[in-house]
SEPA-485217 format. One record per residue (C-alpha): residue number from 1; residue in one letter; chain; x, y, z. Coordinates in nm, 2 decimals, padded with zeros to 4 digits. Example, Ala and Ser with C-alpha at 12.3 -4.5 7.8 and 13.67 -1.06 7.14 Angstrom:
{1 "a" "A" {01.23 -00.45 00.78}}
{2 "s" "A" {01.37 -00.11 00.71}}
// end
This chain:
{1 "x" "A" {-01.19 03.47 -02.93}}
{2 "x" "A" {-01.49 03.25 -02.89}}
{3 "x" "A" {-01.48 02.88 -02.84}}
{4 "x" "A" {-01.26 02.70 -03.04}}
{5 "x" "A" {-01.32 02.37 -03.24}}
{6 "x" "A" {-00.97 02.37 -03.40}}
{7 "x" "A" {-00.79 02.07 -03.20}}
{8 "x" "A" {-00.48 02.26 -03.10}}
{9 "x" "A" {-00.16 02.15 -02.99}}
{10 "x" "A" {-00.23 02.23 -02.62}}
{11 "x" "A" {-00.57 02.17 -02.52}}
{12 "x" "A" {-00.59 02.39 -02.22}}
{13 "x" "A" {-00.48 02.72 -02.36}}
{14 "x" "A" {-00.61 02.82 -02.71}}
{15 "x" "A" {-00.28 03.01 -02.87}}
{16 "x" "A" {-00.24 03.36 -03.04}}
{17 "x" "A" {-00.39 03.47 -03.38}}
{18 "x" "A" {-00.17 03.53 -03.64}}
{19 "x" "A" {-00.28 03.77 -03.86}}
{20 "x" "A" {-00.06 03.91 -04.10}}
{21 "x" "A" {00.38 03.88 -04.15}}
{22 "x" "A" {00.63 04.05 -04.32}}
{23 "x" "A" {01.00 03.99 -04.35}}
{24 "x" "A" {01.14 03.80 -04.04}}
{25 "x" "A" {00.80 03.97 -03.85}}
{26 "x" "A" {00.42 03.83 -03.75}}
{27 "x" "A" {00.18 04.01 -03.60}}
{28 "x" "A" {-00.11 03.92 -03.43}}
{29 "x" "A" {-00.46 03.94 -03.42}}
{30 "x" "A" {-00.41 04.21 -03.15}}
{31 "x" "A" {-00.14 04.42 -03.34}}
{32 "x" "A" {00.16 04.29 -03.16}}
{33 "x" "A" {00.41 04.21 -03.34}}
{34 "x" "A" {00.66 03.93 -03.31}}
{35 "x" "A" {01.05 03.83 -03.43}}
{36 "x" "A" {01.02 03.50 -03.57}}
{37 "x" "A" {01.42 03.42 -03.43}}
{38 "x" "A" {01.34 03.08 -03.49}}
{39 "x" "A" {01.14 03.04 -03.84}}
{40 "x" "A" {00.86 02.88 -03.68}}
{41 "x" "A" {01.04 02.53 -03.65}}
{42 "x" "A" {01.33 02.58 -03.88}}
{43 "x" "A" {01.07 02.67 -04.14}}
{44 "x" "A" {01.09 03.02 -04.27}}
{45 "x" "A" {01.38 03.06 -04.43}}
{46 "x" "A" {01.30 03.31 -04.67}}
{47 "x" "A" {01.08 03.49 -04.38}}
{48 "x" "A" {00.67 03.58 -04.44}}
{49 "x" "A" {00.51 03.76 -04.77}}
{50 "x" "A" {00.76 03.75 -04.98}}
{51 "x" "A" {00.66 03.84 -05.32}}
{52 "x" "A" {00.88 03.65 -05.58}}
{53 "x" "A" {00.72 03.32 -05.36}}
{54 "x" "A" {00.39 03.50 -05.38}}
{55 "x" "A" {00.40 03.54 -05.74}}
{56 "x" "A" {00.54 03.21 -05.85}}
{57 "x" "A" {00.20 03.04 -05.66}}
{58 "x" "A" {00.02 03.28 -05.80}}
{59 "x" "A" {00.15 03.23 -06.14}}
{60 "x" "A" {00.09 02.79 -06.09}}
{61 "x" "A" {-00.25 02.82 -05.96}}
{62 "x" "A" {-00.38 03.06 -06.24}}
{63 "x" "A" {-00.22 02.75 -06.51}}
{64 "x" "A" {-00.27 02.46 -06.29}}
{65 "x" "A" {-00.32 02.35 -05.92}}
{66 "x" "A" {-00.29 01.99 -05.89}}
{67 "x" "A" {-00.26 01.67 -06.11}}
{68 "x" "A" {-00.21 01.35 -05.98}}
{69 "x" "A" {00.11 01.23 -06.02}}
{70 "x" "A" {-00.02 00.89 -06.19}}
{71 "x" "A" {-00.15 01.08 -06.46}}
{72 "x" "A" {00.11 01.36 -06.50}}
{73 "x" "A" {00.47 01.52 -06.42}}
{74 "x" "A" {00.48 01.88 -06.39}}
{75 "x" "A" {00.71 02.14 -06.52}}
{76 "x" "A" {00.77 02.27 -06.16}}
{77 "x" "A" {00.84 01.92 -06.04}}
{78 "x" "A" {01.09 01.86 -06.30}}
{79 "x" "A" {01.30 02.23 -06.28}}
{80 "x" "A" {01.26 02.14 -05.88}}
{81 "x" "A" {01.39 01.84 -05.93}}
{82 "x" "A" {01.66 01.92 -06.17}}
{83 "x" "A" {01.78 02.24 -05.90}}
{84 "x" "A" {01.83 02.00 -05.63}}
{85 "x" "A" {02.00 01.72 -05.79}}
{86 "x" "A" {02.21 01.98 -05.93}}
{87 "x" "A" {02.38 02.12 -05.59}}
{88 "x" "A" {02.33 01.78 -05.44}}
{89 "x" "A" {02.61 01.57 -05.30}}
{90 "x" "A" {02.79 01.38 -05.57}}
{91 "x" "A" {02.57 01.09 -05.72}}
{92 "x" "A" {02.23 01.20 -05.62}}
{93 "x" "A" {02.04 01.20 -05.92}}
{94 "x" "A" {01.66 01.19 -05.84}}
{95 "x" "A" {01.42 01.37 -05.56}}
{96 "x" "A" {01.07 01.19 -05.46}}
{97 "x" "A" {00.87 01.50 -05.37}}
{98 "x" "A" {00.63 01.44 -05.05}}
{99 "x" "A" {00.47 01.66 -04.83}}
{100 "x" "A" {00.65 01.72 -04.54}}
{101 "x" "A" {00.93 01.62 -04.34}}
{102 "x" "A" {00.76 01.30 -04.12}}
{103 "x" "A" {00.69 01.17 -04.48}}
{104 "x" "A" {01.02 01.21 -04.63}}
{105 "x" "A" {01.18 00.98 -04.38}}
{106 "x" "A" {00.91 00.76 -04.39}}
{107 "x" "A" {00.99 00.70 -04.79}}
{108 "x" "A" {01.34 00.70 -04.72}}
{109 "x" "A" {01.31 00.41 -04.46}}
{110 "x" "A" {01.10 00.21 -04.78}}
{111 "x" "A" {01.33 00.35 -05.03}}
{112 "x" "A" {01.61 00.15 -04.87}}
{113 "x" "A" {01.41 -00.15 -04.77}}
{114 "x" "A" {01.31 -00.17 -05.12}}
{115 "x" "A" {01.67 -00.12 -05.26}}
{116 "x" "A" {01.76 -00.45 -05.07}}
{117 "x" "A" {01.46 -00.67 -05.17}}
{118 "x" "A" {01.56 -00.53 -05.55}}
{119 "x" "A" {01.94 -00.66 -05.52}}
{120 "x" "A" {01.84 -01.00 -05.33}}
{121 "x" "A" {01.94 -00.92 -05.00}}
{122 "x" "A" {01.59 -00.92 -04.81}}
{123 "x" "A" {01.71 -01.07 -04.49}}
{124 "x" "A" {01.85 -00.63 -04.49}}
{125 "x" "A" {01.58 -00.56 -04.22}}
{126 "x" "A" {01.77 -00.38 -03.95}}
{127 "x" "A" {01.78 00.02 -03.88}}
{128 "x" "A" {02.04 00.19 -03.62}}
{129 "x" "A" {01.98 00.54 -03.55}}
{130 "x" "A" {02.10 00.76 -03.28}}
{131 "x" "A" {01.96 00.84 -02.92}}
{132 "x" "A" {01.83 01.23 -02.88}}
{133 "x" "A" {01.78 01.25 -03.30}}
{134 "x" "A" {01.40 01.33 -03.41}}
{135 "x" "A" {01.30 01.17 -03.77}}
{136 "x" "A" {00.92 01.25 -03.72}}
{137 "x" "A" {00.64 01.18 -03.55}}
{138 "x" "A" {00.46 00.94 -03.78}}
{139 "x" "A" {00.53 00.61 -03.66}}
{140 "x" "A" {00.77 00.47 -03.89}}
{141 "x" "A" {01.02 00.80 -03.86}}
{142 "x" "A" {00.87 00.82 -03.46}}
{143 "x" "A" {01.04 00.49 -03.40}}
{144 "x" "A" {01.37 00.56 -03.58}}
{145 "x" "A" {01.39 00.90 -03.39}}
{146 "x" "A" {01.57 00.91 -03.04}}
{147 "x" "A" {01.37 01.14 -02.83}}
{148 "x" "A" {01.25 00.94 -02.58}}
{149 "x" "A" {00.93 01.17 -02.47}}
{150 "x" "A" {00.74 01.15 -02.82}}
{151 "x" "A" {00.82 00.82 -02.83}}
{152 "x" "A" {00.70 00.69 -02.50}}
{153 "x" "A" {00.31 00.61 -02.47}}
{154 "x" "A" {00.32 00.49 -02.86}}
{155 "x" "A" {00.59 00.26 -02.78}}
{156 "x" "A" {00.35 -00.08 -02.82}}
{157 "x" "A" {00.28 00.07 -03.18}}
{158 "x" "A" {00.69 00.11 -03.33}}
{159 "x" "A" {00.90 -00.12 -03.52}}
{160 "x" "A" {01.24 -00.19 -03.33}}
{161 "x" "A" {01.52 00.00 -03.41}}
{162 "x" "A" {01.87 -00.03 -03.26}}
{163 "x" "A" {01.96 00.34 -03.13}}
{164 "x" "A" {02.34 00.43 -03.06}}
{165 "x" "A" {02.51 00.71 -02.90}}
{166 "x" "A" {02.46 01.05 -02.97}}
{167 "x" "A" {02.76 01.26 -03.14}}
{168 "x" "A" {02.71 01.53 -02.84}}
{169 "x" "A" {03.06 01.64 -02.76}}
{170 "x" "A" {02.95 01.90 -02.46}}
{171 "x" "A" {02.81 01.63 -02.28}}
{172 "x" "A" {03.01 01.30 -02.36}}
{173 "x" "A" {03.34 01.38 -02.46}}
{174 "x" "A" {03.58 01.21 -02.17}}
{175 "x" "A" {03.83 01.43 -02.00}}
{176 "x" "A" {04.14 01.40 -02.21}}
{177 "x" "A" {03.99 01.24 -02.53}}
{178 "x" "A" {04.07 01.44 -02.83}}
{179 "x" "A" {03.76 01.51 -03.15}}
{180 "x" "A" {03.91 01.26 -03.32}}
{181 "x" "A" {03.91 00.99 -03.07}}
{182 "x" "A" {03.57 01.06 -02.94}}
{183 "x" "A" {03.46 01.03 -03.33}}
{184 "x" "A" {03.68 00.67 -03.37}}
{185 "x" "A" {03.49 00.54 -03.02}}
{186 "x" "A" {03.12 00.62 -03.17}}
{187 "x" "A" {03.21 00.47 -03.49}}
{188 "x" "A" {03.36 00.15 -03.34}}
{189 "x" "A" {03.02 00.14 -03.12}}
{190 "x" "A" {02.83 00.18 -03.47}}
{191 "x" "A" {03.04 -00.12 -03.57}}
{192 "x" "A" {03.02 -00.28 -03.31}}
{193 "x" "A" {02.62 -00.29 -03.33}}
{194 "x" "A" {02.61 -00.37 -03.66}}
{195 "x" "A" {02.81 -00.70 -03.65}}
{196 "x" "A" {02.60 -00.76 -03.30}}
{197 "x" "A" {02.29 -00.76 -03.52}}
{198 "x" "A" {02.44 -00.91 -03.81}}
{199 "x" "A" {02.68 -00.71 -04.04}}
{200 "x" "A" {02.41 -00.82 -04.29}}
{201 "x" "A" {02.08 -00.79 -04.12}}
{202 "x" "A" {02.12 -00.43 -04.10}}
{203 "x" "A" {01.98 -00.20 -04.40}}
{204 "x" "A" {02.04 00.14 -04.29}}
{205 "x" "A" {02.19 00.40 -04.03}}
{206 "x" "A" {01.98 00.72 -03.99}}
{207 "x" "A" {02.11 01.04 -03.86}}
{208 "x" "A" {02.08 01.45 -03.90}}
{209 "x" "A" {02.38 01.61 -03.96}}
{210 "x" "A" {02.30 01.88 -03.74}}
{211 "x" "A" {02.05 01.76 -03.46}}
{212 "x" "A" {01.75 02.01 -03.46}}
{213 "x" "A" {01.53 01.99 -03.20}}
{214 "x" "A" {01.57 01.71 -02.97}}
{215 "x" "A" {01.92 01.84 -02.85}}
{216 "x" "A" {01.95 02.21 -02.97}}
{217 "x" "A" {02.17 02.24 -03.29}}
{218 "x" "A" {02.47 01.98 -03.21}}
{219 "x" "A" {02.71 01.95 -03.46}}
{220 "x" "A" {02.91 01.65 -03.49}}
{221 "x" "A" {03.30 01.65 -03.44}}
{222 "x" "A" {03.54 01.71 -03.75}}
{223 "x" "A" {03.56 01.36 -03.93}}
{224 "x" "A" {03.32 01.16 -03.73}}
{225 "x" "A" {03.04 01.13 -04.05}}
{226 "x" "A" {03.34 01.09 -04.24}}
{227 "x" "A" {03.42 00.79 -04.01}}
{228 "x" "A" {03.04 00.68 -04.03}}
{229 "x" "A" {03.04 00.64 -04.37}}
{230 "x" "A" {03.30 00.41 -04.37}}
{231 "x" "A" {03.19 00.20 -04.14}}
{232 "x" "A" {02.85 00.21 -04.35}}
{233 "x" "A" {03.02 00.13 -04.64}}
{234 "x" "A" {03.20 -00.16 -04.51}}
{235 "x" "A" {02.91 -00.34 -04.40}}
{236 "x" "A" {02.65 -00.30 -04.72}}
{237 "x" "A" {02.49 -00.04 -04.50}}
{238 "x" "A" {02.28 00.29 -04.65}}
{239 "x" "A" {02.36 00.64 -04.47}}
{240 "x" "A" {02.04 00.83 -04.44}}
{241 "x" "A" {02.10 01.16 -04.37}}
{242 "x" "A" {01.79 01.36 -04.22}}
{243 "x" "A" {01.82 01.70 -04.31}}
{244 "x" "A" {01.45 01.81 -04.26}}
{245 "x" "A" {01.58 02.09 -04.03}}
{246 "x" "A" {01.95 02.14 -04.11}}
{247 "x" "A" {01.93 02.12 -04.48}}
{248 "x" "A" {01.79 02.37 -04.72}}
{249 "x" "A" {02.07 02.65 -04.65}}
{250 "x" "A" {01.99 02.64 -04.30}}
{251 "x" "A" {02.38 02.55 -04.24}}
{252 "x" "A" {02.55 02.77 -04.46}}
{253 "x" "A" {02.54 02.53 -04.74}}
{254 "x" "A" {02.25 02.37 -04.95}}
{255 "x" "A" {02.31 02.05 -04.82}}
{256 "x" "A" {02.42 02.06 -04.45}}
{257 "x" "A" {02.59 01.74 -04.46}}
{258 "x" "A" {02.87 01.87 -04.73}}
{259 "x" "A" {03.01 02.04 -04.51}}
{260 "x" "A" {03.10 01.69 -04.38}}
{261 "x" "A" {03.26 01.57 -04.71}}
{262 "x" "A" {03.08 01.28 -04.75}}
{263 "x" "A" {02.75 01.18 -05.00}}
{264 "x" "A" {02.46 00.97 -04.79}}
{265 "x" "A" {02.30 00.76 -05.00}}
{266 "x" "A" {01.95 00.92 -04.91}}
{267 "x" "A" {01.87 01.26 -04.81}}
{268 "x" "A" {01.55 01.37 -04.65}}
{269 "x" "A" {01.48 01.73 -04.67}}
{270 "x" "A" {01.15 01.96 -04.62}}
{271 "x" "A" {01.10 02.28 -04.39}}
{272 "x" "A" {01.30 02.53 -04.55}}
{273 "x" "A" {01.28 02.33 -04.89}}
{274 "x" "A" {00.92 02.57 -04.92}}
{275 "x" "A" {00.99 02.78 -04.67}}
{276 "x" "A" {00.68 02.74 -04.54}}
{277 "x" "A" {00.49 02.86 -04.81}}
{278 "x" "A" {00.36 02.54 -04.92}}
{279 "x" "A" {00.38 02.18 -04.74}}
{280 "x" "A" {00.66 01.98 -04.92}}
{281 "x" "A" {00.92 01.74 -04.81}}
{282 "x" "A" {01.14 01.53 -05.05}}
{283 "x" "A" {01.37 01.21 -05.04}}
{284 "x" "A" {01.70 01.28 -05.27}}
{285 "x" "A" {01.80 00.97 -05.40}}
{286 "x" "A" {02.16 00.81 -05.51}}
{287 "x" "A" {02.15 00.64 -05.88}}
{288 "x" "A" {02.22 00.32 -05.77}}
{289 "x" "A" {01.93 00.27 -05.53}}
{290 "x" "A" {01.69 00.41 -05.84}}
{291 "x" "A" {01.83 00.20 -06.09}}
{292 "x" "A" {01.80 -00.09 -05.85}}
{293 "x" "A" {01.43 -00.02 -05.84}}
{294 "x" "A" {01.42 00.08 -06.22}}
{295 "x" "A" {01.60 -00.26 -06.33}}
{296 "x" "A" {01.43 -00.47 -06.12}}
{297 "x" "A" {01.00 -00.44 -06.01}}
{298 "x" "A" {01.06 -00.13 -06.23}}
{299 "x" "A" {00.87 00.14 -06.00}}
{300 "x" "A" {00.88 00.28 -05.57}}
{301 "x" "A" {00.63 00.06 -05.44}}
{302 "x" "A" {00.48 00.39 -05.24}}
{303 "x" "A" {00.28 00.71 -05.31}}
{304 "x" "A" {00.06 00.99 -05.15}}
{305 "x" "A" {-00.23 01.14 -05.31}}
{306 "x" "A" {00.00 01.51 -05.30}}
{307 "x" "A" {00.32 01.39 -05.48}}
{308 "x" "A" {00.48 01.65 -05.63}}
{309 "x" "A" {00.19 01.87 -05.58}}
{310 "x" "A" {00.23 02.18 -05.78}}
{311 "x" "A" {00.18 02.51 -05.62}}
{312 "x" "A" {00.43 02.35 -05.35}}
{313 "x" "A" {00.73 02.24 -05.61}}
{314 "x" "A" {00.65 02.61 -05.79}}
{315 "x" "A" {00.64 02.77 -05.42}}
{316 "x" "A" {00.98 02.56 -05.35}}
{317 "x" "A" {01.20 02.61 -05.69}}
{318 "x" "A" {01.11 02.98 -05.58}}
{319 "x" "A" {01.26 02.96 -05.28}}
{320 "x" "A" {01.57 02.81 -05.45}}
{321 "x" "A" {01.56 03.09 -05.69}}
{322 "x" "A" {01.60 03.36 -05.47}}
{323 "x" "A" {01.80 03.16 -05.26}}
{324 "x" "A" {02.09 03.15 -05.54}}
{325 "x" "A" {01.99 03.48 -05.67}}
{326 "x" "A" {02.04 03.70 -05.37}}
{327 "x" "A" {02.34 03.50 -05.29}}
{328 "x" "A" {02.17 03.40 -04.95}}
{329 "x" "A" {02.41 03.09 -04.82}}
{330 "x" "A" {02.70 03.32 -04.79}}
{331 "x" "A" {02.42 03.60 -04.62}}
{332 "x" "A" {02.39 03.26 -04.38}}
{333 "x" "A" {02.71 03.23 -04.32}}
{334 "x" "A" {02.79 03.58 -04.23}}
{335 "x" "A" {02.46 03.62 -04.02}}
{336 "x" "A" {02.54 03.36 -03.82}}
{337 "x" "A" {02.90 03.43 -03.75}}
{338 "x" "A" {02.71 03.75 -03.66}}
{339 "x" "A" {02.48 03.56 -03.41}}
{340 "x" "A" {02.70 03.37 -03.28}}
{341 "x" "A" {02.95 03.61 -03.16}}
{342 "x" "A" {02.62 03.83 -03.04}}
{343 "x" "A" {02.53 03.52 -02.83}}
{344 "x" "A" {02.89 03.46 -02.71}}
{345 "x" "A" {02.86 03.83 -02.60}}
{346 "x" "A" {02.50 03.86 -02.41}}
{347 "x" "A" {02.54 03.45 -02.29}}
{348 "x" "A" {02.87 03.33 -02.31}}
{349 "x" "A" {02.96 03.41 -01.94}}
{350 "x" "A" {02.62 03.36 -01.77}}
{351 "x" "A" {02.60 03.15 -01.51}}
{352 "x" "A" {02.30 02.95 -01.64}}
{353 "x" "A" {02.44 02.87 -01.98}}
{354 "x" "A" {02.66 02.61 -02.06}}
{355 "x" "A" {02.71 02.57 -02.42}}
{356 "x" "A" {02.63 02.79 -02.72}}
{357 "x" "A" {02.66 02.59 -03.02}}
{358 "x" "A" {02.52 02.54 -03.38}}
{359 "x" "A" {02.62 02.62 -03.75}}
{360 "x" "A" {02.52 02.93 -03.96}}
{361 "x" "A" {02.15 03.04 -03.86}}
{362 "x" "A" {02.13 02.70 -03.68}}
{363 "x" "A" {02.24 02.76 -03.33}}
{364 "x" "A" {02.12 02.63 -02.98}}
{365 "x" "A" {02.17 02.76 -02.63}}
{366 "x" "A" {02.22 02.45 -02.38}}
{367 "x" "A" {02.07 02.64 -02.00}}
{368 "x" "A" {02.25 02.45 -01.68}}
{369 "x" "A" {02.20 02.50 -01.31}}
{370 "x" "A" {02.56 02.47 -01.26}}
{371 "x" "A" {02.84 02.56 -01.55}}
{372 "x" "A" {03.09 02.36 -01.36}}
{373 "x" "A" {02.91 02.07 -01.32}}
{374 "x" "A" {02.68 02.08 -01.60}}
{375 "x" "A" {02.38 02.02 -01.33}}
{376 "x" "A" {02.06 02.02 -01.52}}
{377 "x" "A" {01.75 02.26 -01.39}}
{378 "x" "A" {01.51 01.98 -01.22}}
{379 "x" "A" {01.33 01.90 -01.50}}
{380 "x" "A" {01.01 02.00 -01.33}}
{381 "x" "A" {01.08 02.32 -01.31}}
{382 "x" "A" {00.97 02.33 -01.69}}
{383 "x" "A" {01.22 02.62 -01.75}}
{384 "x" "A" {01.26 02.53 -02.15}}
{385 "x" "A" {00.80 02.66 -02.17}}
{386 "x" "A" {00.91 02.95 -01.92}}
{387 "x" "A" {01.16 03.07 -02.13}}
{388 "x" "A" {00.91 03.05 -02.45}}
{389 "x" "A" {00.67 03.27 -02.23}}
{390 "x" "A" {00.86 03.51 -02.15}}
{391 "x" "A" {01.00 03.53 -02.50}}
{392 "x" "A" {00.67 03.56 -02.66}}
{393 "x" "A" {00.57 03.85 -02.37}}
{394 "x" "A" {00.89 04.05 -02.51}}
{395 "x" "A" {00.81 03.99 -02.88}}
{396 "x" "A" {01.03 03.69 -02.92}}
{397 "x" "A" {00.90 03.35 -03.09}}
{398 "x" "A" {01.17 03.13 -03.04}}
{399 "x" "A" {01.20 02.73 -02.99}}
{400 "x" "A" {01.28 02.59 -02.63}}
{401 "x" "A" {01.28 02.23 -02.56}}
{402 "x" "A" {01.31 02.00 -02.26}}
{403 "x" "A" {01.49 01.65 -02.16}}
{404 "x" "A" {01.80 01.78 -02.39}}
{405 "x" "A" {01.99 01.53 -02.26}}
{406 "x" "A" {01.77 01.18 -02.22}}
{407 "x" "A" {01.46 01.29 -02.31}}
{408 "x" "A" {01.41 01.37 -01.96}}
{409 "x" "A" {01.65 01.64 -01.82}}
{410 "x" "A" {01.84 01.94 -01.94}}
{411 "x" "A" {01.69 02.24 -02.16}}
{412 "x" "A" {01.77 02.43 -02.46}}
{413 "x" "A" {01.67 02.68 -02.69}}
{414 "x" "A" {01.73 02.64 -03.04}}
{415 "x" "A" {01.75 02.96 -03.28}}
{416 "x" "A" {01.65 02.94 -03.65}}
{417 "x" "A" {01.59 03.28 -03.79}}
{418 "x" "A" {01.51 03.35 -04.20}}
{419 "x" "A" {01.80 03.40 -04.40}}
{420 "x" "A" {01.74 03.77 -04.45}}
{421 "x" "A" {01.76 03.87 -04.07}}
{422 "x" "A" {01.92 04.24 -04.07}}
{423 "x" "A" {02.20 04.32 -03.83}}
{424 "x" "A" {01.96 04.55 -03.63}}
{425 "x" "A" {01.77 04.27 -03.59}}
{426 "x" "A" {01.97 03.99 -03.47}}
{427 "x" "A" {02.04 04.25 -03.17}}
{428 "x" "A" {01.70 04.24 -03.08}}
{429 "x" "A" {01.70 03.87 -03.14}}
{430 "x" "A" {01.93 03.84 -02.91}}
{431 "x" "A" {01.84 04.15 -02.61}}
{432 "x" "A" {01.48 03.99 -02.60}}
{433 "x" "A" {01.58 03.66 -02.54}}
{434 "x" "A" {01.86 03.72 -02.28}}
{435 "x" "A" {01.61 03.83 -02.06}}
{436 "x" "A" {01.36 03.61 -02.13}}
{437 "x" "A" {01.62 03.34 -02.00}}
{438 "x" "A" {01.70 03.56 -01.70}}
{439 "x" "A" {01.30 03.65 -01.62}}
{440 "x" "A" {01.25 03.26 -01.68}}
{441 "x" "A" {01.54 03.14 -01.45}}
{442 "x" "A" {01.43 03.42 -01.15}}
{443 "x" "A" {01.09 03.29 -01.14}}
{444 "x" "A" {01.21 02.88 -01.15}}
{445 "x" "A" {01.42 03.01 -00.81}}
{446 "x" "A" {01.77 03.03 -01.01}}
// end
């Protein structure tokens, strides 16, 4: 390929061509093709060139493209809408449709801050969120996330935010401390910050449900959002759960954090919301904190020129459409009890991995030096991009990520596959990147 004046992501190596995809497939320019095990970045739910999503775009741009939304609603927006409130956690009743996932948190973060000014308590200015969490990368959801790398040379540019402990059982967990107590000590820290800040200073807590890709698909212990949301609750404080990777199915439920029991009062959601067909993100909102805004200025003092932009909502209540229609949460569900077990098989003894962990097509592989210990690789070894090279050279994409553990050391591999990955194909899924991890660990001298 000749020059390129495309600023890429790496600036010394100009990447692959994609040409052309089809199912859970993408091949490029050259003809090879690739299993997309982890949907891009959580994206792909549904896979590549799939026609009912093809269609419904088609259908929307040949009516309408765009229409600002100061103008106009849209019948997409509104059946989009009225599908996600629908199978939302109990008392959601609005979605404020953005453009991605970086801008959903960002509206969240004003959302609440409005919500406070609206009910006369302004002095709510505070946000806690958790260390190794990722919001975003503008700078709003860049200084509420945890992961210390993106955030360090912008520092000087982010608002403060108060970050708390991890819920990251394989790694802090004491020796003899049960689920439940490890939950009870993270919420009594989350308490415990609150009233050091000022039990009303503080507006909201942010957290994903399932961490994506900071720390490789951690799940938090049975009862310990449960446990959150009381202490939230207690002290006037909104739960913002960030389900930009988790959500959308990617769990084995709509909503990821249902299968926590509990109803945040803000939901951010966007990846597999379009599947990557279009750009869209969205903010689902509780009643109270709309009619707060309704009943008092009387409007969301915020906006982008690609609210509810059409061909996305059409592309997205597609994707929810065949989502329900081919029963696909309950194909997660069995796919990735079908993963997981293949992992546990090819990974679960080797001596470089030290937890396999995750939730439905969500799962993450945690690589050690030392299984006993937990020793993390040195951390300049860069085994999490040698393992994405030698992934890619056996026909693998998949999503590897360093400083798993402090933004500085450990490594993991985080597996997001579409929905509709066939049994057949979860073996290769899981053959290629076995030895990717092995070819990857020989060369860093393991």
């Amino acid at each position: 390929m000749s020059q390129t004046h495309v600023l890429h992501r790496s600036l010394r190596q100009t990447p692959l061509v994609a040409a052309s995809g089809q199912g859970v497939w993408i091949r490029d320019s050259a003809g090879r093709s690739y299993l997309d095990g982890s949907g891009g970045a959580a994206v792909s739910c549904l896979g590549h060139n799939h026609p009912d999503i093809q269609a419904a775009m088609h259908a929307q741009i040949d009516a309408l493209a765009y229409a600002h939304t100061s103008f106009f609603t849209t019948e997409v927006a509104e059946q989009l809408a009225d599908r996600l409130v629908a199978d939302a956690p109990a008392g959601t009743s609005h979605a404020y449709f953005v453009s991605g996932g970086s801008e959903a948190v960002e509206a969240a973060l004003k959302m609440a801050r409005q919500y406070f000014v609206e009910i006369g308590q302004p002095q709510r200015r505070h946000i806690v969120a958790r260390r190794q969490s990722y919001h975003g990368n503008t700078l709003g959801a860049l200084a509420v996330g945890g992961n210390a790398w993106r955030r360090a040379q912008f520092a000087p540019l982010l608002i403060e935010v108060e970050h708390v402990s991890p819920c990251y059982a394989y790694r802090d967990q004491r020796e003899g401390e049960s689920a439940e107590q490890y939950g009870e000590r993270l919420a009594q820290e989350l308490e415990q910050t609150f009233e050091r800040l000022g039990p009303d200073t503080v507006m909201a807590f942010v957290a994903e449900p399932v961490v994506g890709a900071t720390s490789g698909a951690v799940t938090a212990v049975p009862g310990y959002f449960r446990r959150i949301r009381d202490v939230c609750d207690r002290h006037g404080v909104l739960l913002i759960a960030d389900e930009v990777m988790c959500g959308m199915g990617r769990t084995g439920t709509l909503y990821a954090v249902e299968q926590e029991d509990i109803a945040p009062d803000l939901i951010t959601i966007a990846k597999g919301l379009g599947g990557g067909y279009q750009p869209i993100g969205a903010v689902m909102a509780q009643q109270r904190i709309v009619d707060a805004m309704q009943q008092g200025s009387g409007f969301f003092q915020h906006g982008h020129t690609y609210l509810g932009h059409a061909i996305a909502c059409a592309a997205s209540l597609a994707v929810q459409n065949v989502i329900r229609r081919d029963n696909l949460l309950e194909r997660v569900r069995v796919q990735g009890a079908g993963l997981a077990q293949r992992l546990e098989q090819a990974l679960g003894e080797h001596p470089h991995v030290g937890d396999i962990r995750g939730r439905g097509l969500f799962m993450g592989v945690e690589l050690v030096r030392d299984r006993t210990t937990k020793q993390t690789f040195d951390p300049a070894l860069t085994l999490h991009a040698r393992i994405k090279r030698e992934a890619m050279a056996r026909g693998l994409m998949v999503y590897p990520m360093g400083g798993t553990i402090d933004g500085r050391q450990g490594d993991h591999v985080l597996l997001a596959p579409p929905f509709i990955i066939s049994d057949d194909e979860l073996d290769q899924l899981t053959e290629r990147l076995a030895g990717a991890i092995d070819a990857a660990i020989a060369q860093a001298g393991g």
